[in-house]
C-alpha positions as CSV (number, residue, x, y, z in Angstrom):
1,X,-25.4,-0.6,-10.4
2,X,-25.5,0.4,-14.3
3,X,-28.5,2.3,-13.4
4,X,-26.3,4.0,-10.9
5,X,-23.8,4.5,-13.5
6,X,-25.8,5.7,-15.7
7,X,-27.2,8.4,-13.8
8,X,-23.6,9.4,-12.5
9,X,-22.5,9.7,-16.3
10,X,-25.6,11.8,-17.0
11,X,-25.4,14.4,-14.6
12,X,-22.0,14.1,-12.6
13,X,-19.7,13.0,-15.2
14,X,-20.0,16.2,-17.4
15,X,-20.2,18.4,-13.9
16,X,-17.0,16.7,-12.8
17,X,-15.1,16.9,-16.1
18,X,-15.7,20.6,-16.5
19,X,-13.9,21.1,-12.9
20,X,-11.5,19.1,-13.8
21,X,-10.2,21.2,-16.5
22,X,-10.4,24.1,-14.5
23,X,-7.0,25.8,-15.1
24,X,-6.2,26.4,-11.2
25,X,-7.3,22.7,-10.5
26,X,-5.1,21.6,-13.2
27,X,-2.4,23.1,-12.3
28,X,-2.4,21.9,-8.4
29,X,-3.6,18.3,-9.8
30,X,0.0,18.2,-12.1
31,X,2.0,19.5,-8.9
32,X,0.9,17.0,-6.6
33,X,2.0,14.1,-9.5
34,X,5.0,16.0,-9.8
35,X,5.7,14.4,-6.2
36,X,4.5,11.5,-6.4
37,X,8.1,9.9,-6.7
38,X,8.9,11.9,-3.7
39,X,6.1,11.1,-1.8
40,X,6.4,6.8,-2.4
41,X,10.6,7.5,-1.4
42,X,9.5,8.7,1.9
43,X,6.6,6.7,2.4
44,X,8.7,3.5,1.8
45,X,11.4,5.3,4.5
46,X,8.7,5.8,7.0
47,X,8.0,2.4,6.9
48,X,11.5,1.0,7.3
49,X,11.7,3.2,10.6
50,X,8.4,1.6,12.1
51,X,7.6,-1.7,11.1
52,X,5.5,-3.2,13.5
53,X,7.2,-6.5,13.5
54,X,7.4,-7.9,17.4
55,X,10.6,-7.6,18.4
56,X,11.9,-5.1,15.3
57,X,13.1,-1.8,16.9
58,X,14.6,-4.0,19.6
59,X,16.9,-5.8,17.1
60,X,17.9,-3.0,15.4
61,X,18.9,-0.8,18.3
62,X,21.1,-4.0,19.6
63,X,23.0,-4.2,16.4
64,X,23.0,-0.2,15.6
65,X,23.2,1.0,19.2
66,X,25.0,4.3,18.8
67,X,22.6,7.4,19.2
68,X,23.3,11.2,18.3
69,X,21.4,13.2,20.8
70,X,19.1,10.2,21.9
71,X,18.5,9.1,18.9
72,X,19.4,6.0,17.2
73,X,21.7,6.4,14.2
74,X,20.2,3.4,11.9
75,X,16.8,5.7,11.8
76,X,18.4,8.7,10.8
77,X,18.6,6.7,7.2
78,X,14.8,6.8,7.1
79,X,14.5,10.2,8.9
80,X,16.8,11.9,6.5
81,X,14.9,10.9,3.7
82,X,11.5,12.4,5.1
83,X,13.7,15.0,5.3
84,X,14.2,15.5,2.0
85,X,10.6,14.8,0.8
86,X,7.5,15.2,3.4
87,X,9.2,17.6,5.1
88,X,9.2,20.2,2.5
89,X,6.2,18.9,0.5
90,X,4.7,22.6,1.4
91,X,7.6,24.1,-0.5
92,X,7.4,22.0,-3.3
93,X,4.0,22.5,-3.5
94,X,4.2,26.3,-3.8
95,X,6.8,25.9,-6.6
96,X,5.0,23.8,-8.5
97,X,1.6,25.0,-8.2
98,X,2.7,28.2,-9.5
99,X,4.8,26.9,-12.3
100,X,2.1,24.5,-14.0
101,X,0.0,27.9,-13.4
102,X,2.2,30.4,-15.1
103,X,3.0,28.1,-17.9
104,X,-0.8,27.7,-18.8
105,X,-0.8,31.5,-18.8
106,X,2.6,31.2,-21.0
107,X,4.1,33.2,-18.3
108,X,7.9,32.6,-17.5
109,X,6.9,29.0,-15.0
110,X,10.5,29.3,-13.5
111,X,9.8,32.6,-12.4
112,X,6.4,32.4,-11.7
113,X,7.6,29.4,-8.9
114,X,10.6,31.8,-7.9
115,X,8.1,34.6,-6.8
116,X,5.4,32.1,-5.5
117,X,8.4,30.4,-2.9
118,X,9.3,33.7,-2.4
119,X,5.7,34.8,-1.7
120,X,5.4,31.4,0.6
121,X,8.2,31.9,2.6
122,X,6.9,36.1,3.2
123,X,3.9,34.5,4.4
124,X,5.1,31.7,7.2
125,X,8.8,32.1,7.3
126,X,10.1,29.0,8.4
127,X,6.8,27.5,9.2
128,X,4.5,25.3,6.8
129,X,7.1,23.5,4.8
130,X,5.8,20.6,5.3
131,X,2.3,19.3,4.7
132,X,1.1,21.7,7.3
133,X,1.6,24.1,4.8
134,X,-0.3,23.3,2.2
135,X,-3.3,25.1,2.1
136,X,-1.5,28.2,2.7
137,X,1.2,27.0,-0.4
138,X,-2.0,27.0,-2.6
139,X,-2.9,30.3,-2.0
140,X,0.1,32.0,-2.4
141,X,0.7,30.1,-5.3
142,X,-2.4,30.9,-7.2
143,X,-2.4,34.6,-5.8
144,X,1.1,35.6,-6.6
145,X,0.4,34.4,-10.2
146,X,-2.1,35.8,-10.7
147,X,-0.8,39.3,-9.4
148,X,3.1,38.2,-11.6
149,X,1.3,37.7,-14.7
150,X,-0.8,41.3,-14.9
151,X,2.1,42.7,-13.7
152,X,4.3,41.2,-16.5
153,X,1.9,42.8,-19.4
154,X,2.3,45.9,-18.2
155,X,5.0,47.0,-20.6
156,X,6.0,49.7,-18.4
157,X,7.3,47.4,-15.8
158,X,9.2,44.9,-18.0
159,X,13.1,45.7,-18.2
160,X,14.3,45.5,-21.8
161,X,17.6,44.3,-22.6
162,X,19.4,44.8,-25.5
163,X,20.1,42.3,-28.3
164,X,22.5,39.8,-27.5
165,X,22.2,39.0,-24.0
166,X,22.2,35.6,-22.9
167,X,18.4,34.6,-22.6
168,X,18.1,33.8,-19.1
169,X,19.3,37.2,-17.8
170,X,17.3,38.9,-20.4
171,X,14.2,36.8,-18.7
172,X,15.4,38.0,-15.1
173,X,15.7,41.4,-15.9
174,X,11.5,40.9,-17.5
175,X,10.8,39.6,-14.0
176,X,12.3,41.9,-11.8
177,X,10.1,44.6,-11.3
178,X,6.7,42.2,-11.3
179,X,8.6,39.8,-9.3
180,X,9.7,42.8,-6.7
181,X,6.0,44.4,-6.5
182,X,4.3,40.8,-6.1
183,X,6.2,39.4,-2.9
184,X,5.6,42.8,-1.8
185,X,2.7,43.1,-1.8
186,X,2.4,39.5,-0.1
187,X,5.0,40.7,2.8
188,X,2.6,43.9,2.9
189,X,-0.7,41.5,4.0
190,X,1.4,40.1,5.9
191,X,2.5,42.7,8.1
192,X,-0.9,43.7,8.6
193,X,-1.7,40.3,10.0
194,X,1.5,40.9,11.7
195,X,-0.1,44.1,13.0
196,X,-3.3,42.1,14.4
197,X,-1.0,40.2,16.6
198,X,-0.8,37.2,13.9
199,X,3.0,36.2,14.8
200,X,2.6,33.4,11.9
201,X,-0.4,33.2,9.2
202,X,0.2,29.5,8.4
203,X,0.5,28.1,12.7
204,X,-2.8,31.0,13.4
205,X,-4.6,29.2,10.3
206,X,-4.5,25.5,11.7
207,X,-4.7,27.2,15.3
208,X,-8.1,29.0,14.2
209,X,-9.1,25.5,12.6
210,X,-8.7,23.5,15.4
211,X,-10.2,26.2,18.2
212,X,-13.3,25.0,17.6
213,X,-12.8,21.0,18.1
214,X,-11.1,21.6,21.2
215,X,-14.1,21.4,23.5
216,X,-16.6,19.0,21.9
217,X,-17.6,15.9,23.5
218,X,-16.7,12.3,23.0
219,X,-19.8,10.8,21.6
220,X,-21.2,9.3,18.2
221,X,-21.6,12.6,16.7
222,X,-18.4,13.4,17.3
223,X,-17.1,10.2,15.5
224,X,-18.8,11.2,12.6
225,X,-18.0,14.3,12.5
226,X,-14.6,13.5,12.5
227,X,-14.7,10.8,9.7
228,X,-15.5,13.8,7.7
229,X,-13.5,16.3,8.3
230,X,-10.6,14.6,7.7
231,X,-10.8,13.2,4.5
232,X,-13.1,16.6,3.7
233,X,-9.8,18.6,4.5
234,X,-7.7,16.4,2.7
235,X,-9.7,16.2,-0.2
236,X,-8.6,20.4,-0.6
237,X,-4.9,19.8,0.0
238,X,-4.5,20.1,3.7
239,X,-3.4,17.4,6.0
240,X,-6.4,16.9,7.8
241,X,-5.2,14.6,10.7
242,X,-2.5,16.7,11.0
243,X,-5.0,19.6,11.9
244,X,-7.4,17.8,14.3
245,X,-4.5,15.6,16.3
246,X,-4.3,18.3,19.1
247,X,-8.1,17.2,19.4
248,X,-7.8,13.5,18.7
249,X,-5.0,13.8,21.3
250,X,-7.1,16.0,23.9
251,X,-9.9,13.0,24.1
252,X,-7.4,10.2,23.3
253,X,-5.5,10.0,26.9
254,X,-8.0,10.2,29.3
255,X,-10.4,7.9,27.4
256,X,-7.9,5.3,27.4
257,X,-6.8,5.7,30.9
258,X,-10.7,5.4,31.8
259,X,-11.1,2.6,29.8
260,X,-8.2,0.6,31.0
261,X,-9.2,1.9,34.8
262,X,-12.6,0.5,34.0
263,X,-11.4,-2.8,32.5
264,X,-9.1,-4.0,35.9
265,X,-12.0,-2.7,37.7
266,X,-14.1,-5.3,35.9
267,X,-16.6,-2.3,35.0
268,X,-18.1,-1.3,32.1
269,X,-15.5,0.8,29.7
270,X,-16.8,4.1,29.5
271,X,-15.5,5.6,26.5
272,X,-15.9,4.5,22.4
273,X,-14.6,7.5,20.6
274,X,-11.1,7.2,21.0
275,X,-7.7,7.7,18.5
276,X,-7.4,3.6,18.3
277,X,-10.7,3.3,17.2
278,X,-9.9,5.6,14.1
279,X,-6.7,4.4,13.5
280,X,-8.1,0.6,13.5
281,X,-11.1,1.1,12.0
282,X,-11.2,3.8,9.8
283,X,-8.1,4.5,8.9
284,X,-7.2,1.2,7.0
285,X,-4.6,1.9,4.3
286,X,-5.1,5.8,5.7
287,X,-7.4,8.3,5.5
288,X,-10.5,7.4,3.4
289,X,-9.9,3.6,4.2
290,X,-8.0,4.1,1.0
291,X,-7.2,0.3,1.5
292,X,-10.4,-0.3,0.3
293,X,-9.8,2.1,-2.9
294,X,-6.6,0.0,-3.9
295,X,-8.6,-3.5,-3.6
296,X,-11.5,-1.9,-5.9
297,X,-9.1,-0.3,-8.5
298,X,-7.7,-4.1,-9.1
299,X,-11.1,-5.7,-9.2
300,X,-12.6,-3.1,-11.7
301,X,-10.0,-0.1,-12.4
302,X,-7.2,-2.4,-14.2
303,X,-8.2,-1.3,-17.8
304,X,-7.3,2.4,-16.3
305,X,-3.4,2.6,-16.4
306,X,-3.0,5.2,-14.4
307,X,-5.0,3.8,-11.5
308,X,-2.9,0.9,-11.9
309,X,0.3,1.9,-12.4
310,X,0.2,4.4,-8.8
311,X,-2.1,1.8,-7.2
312,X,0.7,-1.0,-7.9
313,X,3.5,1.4,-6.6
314,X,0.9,2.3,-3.6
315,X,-0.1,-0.8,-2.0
316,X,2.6,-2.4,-0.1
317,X,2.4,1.6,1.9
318,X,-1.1,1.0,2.2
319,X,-0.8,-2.1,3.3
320,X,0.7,0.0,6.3
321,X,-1.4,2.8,6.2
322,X,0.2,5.1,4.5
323,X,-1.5,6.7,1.3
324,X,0.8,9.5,0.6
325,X,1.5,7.8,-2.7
326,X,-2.3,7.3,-3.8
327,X,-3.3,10.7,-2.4
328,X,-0.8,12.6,-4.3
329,X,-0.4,10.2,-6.9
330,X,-3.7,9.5,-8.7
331,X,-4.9,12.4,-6.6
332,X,-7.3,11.8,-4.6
333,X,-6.6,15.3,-3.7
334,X,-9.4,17.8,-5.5
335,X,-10.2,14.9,-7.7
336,X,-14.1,15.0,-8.1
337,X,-14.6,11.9,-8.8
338,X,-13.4,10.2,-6.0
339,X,-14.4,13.0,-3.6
340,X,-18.2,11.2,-2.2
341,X,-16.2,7.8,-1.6
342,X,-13.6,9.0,-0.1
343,X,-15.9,10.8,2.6
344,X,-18.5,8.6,2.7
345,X,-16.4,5.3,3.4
346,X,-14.9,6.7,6.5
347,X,-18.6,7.6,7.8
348,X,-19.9,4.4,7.3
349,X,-16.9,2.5,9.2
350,X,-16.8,4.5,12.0
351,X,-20.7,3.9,12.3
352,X,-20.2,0.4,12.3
353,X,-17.5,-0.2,14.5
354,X,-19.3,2.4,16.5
355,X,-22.2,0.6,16.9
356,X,-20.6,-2.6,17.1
357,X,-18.9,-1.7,20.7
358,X,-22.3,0.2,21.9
359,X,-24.2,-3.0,21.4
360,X,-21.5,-5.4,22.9
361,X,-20.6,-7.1,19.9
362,X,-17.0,-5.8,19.9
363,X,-15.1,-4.2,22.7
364,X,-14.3,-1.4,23.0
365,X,-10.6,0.3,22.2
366,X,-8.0,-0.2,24.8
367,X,-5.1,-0.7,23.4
368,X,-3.1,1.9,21.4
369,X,-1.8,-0.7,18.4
370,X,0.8,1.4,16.0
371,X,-0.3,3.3,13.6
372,X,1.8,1.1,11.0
373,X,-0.2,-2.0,11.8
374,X,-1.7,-3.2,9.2
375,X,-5.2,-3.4,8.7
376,X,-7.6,-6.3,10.7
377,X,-4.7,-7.0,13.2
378,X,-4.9,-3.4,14.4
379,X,-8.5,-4.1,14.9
380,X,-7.4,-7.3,16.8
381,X,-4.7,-5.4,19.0
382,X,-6.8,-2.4,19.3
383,X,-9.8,-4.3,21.0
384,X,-7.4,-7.3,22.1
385,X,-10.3,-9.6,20.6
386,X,-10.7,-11.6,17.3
387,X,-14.5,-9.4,17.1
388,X,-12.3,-6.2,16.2
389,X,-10.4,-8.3,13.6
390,X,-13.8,-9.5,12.3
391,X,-15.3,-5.4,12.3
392,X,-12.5,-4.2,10.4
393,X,-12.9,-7.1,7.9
394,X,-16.2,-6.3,7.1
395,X,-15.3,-2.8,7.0
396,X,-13.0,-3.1,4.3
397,X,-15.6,-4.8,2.2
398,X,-18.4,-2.2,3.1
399,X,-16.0,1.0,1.3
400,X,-14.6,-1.6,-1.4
401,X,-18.8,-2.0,-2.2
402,X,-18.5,2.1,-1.8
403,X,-15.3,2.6,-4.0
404,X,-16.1,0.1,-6.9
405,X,-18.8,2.6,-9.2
406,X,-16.6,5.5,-8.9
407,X,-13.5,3.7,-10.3
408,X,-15.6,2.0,-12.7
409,X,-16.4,5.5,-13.7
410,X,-13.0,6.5,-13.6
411,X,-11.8,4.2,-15.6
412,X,-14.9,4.5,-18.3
413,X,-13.7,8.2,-18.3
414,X,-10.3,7.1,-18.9
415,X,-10.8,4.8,-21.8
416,X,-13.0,7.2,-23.2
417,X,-10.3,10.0,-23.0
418,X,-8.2,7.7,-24.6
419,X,-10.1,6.7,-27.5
420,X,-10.5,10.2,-28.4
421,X,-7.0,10.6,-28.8
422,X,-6.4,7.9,-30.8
């Protein structure tokens, strides 16, 4: 391993700290920790509304029985916080982007956020305020800017006012014009996307995304194609199982249905690739088997106190599977040092627990456990054997051997950022 580490210090470290300082990555890396508080409220809410405790949901709907339009009023609690934070992550994104940016460029921030939201909302309306807007926040944000800042040194378009006018109008007014010409300019593109017979840029994106899943086969290649594109999209801001559900979805029933047919039938069950499979295998802790991240930043990442302080907010989520906390929170999102383990952990556990069921060992996914379950009893439940408990065990410990260098070089790239400003 220190031969490993020494390499990676030689000729990734210096690679991966140069893009990390990049101003544009810098400023999306500081808006994503900006949410972080956001993002553990709502994960925590999430979790109150599906803990998949036997016997839970009944309980509660016996004691808190009303419903509002079909729904139960005691999971409104947890709804309205998601609400209030996942469901306009896109929005806060777009702000925030754009306001770390503009203040690198010592450029108004407030107003540089103002015209980016403005920009966002010219772009998908309505649509993409929540993580499904994401990639399309980034763009505007960075674009808009970019476009507000050379437009705000161009003396000609800055209105003076005169002395002795509170400071905050006198900044409006200096925004007005750059502000005016930047969203429309956005609204312009927009239009002519409008034009094509693009009704919304942000639903045709992920539509155009997802076009060409939508008829491959269910087969190993798939699998692994899958385990890395997910993480892969994630890594760049968007939700990536968000994107490819409609997929996941469109091979999901009929396999299961199969499978169970098969299984009464006493047959052989025909399909491997399936959602449960993902979801009890690979997605332990979430996407990246991040719960295999959080056990390898306490075995060799507690000297790094950033790790440790989001990793101790982020694991009783990720005990659950959700990661919203460590994704947004460390980031793993465009962090380069965590980028190869966070792809390549997924590959290798969906190759094993592949393999696994093709040889017998372990059968195959029947069963479609909650996606709240925690890890190796989702394996269990999934394959309704103590063999998928036993896969997803050794799985964890196959991307914790992954993980460990790359927070070891984390944290050696922490301390040593630290002693430099001491």
């Amino acid at each position: 391993m220190q031969g490993f580490i020494a390499f990676m210090e030689k000729h990734f470290l210096p690679v991966a700290a140069k893009i990390g300082n990049q101003r544009h990555l810098v400023a999306i890396r500081d808006a994503f920790a900006y949410t972080m508080p956001l993002m553990i409220l709502g994960a925590f809410a999430v979790l109150i509304n599906n803990l998949p405790i036997p016997g839970w949901a009944n309980l509660m709907n016996s004691i808190f029985s009303e419903k509002i339009k079909g729904t139960y009023i005691w999971t409104m609690f947890g709804g309205n916080i998601w609400n209030g934070t996942f469901a306009i992550l896109g929005i806060m994104i777009a702000f925030l982007v754009a306001y770390n940016l503009g203040k690198s460029y010592d450029v108004n921030p407030v107003a540089s956020g103002i015209v980016s939201l403005g920009g966002f909302f010219a772009v998908g309306g309505a649509a993409g305020m929540d993580a499904s807007g994401l990639f399309i926040a980034l763009i505007v944000a960075i674009i808009s800017v970019e476009m507000f800042r050379r437009l705000s040194g161009n003396k000609h378009l800055v209105i003076k006012m005169p002395d002795g006018v509170p400071p905050a109008v006198a900044a409006s007014f200096a925004a007005l014009l750059p502000a005016m010409i930047t969203i429309s300019v956005v609204a312009l593109v927009t239009t002519f996307f409008n034009a094509a017979h693009v009704e919304n840029v942000v639903t045709a994106f992920y539509a155009a995304v997802q076009k060409p899943f939508m008829g491959m086969a269910n087969s190993y290649p798939t699998a692994l194609l899958l385990a890395f594109i997910t993480p892969f999209l994630w890594f760049f801001g968007l939700h990536g199982a968000n994107m490819i559900e409609p997929f996941m979805q469109t091979i999901n029933a009929p396999a299961i249905t199969a499978n169970l047919a098969a299984m009464k039938a006493g047959k052989d069950i025909p399909y491997i690739v399936n959602k449960p499979l993902f979801d009890s295998f690979v997605n332990m802790g979430g996407t990246g088997v991040t719960i295999s991240l959080i056990i390898a930043i306490f075995l060799v990442g507690r000297k790094n106190k950033a790790y440790m302080t989001v990793t101790s907010l982020a694991t009783a989520p990720g005990i659950f599977n959700i990661n919203e906390p460590l994704m947004f929170g460390l980031p793993i999102v465009l962090n380069p040092i965590l980028f190869v383990p966070f792809i390549l952990a997924p590959m290798v556990c969906i190759t094993v627990a592949y393999v696994a069921t093709a040889v017998g060992f372990m059968p195959a996914c029947t069963v479609m456990a909650p996606w709240v379950t925690p890890p190796i009893i989702g394996g269990i439940i999934a394959t309704a054997s103590w063999q998928g408990g036993v896969i997803a065990a050794l799985n964890i410990v196959l991307a914790t051997l992954i993980y460990l260098p790359f927070v070891y070089m984390g944290t050696v790239m922490e301390q040593k950022r630290e002693a430099s400003q001491a």
